[in-house]
C-alpha positions in Angstrom: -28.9 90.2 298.5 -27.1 86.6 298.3 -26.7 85.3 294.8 -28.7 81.7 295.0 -26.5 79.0 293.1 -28.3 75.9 293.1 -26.1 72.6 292.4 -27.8 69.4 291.1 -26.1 66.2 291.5 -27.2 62.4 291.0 -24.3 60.3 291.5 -21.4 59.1 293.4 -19.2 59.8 290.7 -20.7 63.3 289.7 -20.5 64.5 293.7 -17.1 63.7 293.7 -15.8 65.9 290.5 -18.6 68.8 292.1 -16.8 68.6 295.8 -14.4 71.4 295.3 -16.7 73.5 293.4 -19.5 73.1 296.1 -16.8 73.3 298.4 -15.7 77.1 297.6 -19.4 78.2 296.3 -20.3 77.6 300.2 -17.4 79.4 301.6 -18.0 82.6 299.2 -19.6 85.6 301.0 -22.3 86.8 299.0 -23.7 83.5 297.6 -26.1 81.3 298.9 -25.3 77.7 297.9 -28.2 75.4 297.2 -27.9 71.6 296.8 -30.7 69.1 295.2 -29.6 65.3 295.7 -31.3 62.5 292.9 -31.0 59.6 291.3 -28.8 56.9 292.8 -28.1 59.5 296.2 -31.6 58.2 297.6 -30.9 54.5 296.8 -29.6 51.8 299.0 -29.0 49.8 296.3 -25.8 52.3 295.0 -24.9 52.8 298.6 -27.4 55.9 299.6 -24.6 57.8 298.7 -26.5 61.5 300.0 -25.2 60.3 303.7 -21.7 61.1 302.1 -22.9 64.7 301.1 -24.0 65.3 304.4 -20.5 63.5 305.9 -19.1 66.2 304.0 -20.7 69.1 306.0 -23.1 70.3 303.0 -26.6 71.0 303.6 -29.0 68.8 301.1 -31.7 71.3 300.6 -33.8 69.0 298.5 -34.4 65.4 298.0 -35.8 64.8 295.1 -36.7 60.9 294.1 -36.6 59.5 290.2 -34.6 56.1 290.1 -37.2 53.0 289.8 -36.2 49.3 290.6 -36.5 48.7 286.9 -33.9 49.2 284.5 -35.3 48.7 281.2 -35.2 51.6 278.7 -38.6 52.1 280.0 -37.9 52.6 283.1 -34.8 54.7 282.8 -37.5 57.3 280.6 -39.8 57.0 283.3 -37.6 57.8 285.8 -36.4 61.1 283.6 -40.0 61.6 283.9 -40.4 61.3 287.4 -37.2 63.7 287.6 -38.8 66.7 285.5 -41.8 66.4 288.1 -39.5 66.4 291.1 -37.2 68.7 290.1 -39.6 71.0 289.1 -41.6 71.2 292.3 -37.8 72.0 294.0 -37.3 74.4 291.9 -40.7 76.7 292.5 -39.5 76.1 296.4 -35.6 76.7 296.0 -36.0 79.6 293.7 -32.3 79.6 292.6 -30.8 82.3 290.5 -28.7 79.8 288.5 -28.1 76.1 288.4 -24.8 74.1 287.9 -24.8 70.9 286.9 -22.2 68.8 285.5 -21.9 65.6 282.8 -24.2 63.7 281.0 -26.7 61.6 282.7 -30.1 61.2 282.5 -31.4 62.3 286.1 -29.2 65.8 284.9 -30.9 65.4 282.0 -34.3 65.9 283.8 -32.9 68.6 286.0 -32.2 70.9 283.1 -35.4 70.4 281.2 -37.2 71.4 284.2 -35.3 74.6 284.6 -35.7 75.2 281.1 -39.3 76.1 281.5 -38.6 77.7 284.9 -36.5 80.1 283.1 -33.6 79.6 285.3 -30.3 79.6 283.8 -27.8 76.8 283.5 -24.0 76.5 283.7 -22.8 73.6 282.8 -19.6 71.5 283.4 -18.0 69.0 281.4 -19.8 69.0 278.0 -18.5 69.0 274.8 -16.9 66.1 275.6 -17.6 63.0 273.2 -18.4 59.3 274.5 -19.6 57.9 271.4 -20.2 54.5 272.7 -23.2 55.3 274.9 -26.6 57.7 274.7 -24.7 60.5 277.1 -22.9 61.5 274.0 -26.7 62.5 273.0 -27.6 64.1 276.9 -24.6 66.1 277.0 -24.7 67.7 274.1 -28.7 68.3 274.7 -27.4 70.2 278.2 -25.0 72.0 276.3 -28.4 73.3 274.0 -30.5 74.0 276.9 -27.4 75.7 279.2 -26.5 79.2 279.1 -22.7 79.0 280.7 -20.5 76.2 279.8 -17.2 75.5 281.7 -15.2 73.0 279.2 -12.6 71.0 281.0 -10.2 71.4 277.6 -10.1 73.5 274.3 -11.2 70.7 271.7 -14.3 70.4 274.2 -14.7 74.4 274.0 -14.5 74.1 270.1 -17.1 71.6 269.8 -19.7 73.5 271.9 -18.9 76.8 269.6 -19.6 74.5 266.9 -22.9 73.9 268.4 -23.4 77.2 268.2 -23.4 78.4 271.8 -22.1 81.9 272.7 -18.3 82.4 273.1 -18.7 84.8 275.8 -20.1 81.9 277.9 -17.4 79.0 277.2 -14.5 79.2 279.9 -12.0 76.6 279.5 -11.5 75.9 283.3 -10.3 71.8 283.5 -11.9 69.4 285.2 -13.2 69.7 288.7 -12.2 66.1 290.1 -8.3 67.1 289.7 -8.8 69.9 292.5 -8.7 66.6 294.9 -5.1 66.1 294.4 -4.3 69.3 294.9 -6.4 70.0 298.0 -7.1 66.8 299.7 -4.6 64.5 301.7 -5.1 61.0 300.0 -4.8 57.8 302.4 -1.3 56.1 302.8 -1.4 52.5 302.3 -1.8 51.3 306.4 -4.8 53.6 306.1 -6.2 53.1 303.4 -6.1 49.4 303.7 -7.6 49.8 307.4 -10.4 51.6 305.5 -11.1 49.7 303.1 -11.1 46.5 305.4 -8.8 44.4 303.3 -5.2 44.7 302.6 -4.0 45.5 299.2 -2.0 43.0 296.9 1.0 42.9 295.4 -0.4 43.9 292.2 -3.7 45.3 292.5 -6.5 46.6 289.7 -9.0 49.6 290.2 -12.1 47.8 288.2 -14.8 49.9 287.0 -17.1 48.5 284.0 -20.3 50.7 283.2 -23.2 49.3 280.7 -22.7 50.5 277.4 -26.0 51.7 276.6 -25.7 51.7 272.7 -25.2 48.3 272.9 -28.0 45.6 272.3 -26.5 43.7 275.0 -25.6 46.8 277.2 -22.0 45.7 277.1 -22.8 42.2 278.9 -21.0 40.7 276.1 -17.8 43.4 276.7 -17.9 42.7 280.4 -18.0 38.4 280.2 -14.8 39.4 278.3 -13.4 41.1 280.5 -13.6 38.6 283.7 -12.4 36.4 281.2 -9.3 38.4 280.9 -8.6 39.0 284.9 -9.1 35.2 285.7 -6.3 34.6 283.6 -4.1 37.0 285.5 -1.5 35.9 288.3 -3.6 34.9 291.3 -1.1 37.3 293.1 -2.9 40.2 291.5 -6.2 41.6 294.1 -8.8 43.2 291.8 -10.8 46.3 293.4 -14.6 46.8 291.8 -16.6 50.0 292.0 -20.2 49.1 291.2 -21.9 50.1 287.8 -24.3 52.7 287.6 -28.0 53.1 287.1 -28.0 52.3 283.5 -30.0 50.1 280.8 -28.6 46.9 281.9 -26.3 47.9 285.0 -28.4 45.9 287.4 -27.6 42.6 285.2 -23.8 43.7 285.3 -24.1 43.8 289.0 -25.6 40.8 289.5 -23.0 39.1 287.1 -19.8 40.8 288.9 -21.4 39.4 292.5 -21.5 35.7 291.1 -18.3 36.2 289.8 -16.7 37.9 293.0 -18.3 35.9 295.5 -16.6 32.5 293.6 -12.7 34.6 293.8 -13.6 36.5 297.3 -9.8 35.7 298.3 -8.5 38.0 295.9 -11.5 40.4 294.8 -13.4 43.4 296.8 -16.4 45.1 295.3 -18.1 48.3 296.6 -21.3 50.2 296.0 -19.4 53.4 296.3 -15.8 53.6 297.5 -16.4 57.7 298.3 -13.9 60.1 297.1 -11.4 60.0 299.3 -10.9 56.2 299.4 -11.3 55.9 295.5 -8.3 58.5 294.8 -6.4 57.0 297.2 -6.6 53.2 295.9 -6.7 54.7 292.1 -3.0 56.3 293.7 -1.7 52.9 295.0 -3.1 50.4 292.2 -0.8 48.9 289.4 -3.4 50.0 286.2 -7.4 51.3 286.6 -9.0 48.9 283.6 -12.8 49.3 282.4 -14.4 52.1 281.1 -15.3 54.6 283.2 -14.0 58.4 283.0 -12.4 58.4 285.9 -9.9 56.5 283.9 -9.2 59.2 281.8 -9.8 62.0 283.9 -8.2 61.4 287.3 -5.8 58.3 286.8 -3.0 60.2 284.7 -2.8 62.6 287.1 -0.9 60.1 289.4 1.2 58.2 286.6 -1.0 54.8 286.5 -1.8 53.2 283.6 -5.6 52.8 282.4 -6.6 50.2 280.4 -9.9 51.9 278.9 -12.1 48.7 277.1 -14.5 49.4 274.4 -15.9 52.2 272.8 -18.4 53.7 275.4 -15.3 56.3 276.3 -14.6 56.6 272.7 -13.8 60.4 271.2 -13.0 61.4 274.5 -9.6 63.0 274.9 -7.0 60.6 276.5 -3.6 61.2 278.2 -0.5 59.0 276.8 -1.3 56.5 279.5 -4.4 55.5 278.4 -4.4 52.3 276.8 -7.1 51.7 274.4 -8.3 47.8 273.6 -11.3 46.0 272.3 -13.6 44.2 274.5 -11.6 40.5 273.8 -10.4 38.9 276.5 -6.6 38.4 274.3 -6.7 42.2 273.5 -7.4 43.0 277.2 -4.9 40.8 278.6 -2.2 42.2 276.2 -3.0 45.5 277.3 -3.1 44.9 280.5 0.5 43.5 279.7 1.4 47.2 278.4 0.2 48.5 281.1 1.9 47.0 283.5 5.6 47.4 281.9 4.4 51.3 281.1 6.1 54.1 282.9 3.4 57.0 282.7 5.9 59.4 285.3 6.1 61.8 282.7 2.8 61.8 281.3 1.1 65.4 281.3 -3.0 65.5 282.1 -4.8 67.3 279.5 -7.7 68.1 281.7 -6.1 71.2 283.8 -3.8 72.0 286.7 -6.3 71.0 290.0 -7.2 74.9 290.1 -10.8 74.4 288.4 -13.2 74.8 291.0 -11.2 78.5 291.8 -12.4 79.2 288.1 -15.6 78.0 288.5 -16.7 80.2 291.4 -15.4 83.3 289.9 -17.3 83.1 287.0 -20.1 82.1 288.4 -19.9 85.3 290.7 -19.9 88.0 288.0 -22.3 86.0 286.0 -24.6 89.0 284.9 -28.3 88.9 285.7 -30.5 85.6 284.0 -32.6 88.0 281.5 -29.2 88.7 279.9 -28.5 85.0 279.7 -31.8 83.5 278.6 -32.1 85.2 275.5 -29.1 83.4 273.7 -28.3 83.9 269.8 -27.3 81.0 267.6 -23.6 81.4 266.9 -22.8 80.8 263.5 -19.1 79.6 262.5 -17.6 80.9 259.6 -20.2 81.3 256.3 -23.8 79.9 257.0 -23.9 79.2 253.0 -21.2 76.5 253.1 
């Protein structure tokens, strides 16, 4: 009897560091993969981004709707509502045996509360990670509470989710998943990538990504203002490259900021609702720096010796190679670094998050996982003496 593996995934971004691992659990005799596409998948609005899942030869075996129009912190809870209500109804259909998930977000957040009361164990990528700067420092350490295997993309990660007590039996230190990509896939040389992205490149160019920063007031309005403050006063030579923000507390207001912006410096500046995989890694290869705050920054970008510029605190605590560049959100500081970044030779730098063989690690463990009443019942693991 096939071993049901169900994978959960919400975002553009979170697809793309599962593709490998979904990849393999699909071609693995004896395992039935299941995937359940959410949150900004079903939207038009972040580029309907399921179609690329199916592109990619998966089967989506549930649909399951969340994300509302508004984006206050209201909404957003309502829409982790909606998600424990949808996801549980997949769940009684699908039936898995386990379910993989991977981050920090809110729609994953849903997911695993529903299987928590399904009784359906979780293994979960990515946590123990720290982002200090935003409330997915809170989420992910909550998944890491109500998961049962945890594959930690480095060792401090897989000390902090021992300190939390989990089961040391469970925590595999495996790298991250999004790496596999430059071992496995062919990236886009620059006639094709420019001929898919529909513009040519520059002779500098920028990888922009700026997510809200939810612990904010503002939800890092403020941080981003400062930051097209910074690129206008760059070289008009240099062709800036935006990635959307995501379905946060305040993202639609960044979005609606970055189009005014763009639209007045459309000669030199390209936004996207979701670039795909293939076409992000290959820009991220060919750009001078990636600058903003997104992970991909930190995971992905050392790996082929650019610069990142990382702004603000929302990727704070998060382990960063010697070519990350931290800065405040101040347009001087930002334009400094930027500075750096561009005299900064990161050929040597070394990736802390793994070798491009994590998916390989994944799917093997999640193979001779033993049977979910022997991973329900978890222990509280104590470090060192409980009286100190």
């Amino acid at each position: 009897m096939n071993r049901r593996i169900c994978a959960i995934t919400g975002s553009r971004a979170e697809y793309g560091l599962l593709y490998w691992v979904l990849h393999d659990l699909r071609e693995r005799a004896g395992i039935e993969l299941q995937i359940v596409a959410t949150g900004m998948h079903l939207s038009p609005e972040f580029g309907h981004t399921v179609d690329e899942i199916v592109k990619d030869g998966f089967s989506v075996s549930r649909r399951v709707e969340m994300l509302l129009a508004s984006e206050t912190p209201g909404g957003i809870a309502k829409s982790v509502g909606l998600g424990v209500i949808g996801m549980s109804d997949a769940l009684a259909q699908l039936r898995p045996d386990v379910v993989v998930v991977l981050g920090d977000r809110f729609e994953i957040l849903a997911a695993v509360q529903a299987c928590l009361i399904h009784n359906i164990p979780v293994a979960h990528i990515a946590g123990g990670d720290t982002t200090e700067g935003a409330f997915d420092e809170s989420i992910r350490h909550a998944i890491t509470k109500m998961a049962q295997v945890h594959f930690v993309t480095n060792e401090l990660s897989a000390r902090r989710v021992r300190q939390l007590g989990e089961d040391p039996r469970h925590i595999h230190v495996v790298g991250s998943p999004g790496l596999d990509h430059l071992r496995r896939r062919p990236l886009l040389d620059r006639p094709a990538l420019e001929a898919a992205l529909g513009a040519p490149l520059g002779a500098r160019n920028l990888l922009v990504t700026f997510h809200p920063v939810t612990l904010e007031a503002d939800a890092g309005m403020g941080q981003f203002t400062e930051l097209l403050a910074a690129l206008d006063a760059l070289d008009v030579g240099t062709t800036l490259w935006f990635t959307r923000p995501n379905a946060d507390t305040g993202g639609r207001a960044i979005a609606a900021a970055l189009d005014a912006w763009a639209e007045a410096r459309s000669a030199r500046t390209h936004t996207y609702a979701s670039l795909g995989q293939l076409r992000y890694l290959s820009l991220m290869a060919q750009v001078d720096a990636v600058v903003g705050n997104s992970s991909s920054g930190l995971y992905e970008a050392p790996s082929f010796g650019v610069p990142t510029v990382n702004i603000g605190e929302r990727q704070r605590g998060r382990l960063a190679a010697a070519s990350v560049l931290h800065c405040a959100a101040e347009r001087r500081e930002i334009g400094t670094t930027l500075a750096r970044a561009f005299e900064l030779d990161c050929s040597a730098v070394v990736n802390p998050y793994g070798d491009g063989r994590s998916a390989q690690r994944i799917v093997e463990l999640l193979d001779r996982l033993p049977p979910a009443g022997d991973l329900l019942k978890k222990p509280f693991h104590l470090i060192g003496d409980a009286r100190g």
